[in-house]
N, C-alpha and C positions, 0 to 999 in steps of 0.2 A: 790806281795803277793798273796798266790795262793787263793784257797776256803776253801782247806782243812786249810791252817795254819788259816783261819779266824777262822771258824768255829773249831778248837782249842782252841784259844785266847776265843771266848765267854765261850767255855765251863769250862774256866779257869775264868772268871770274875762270872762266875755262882756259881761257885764253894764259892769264897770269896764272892760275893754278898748271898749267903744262897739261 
């Protein structure tokens, strides 16, 4: 998994987190 797909993924639980 690279950096970029990580820091994806958070911005994706960021997202649902509010």
């Amino acid at each position: 998994m690279t950096f970029k797909v990580v820091h994806y993924i958070n911005q994706f639980y960021a997202g649902i987190g509010g």
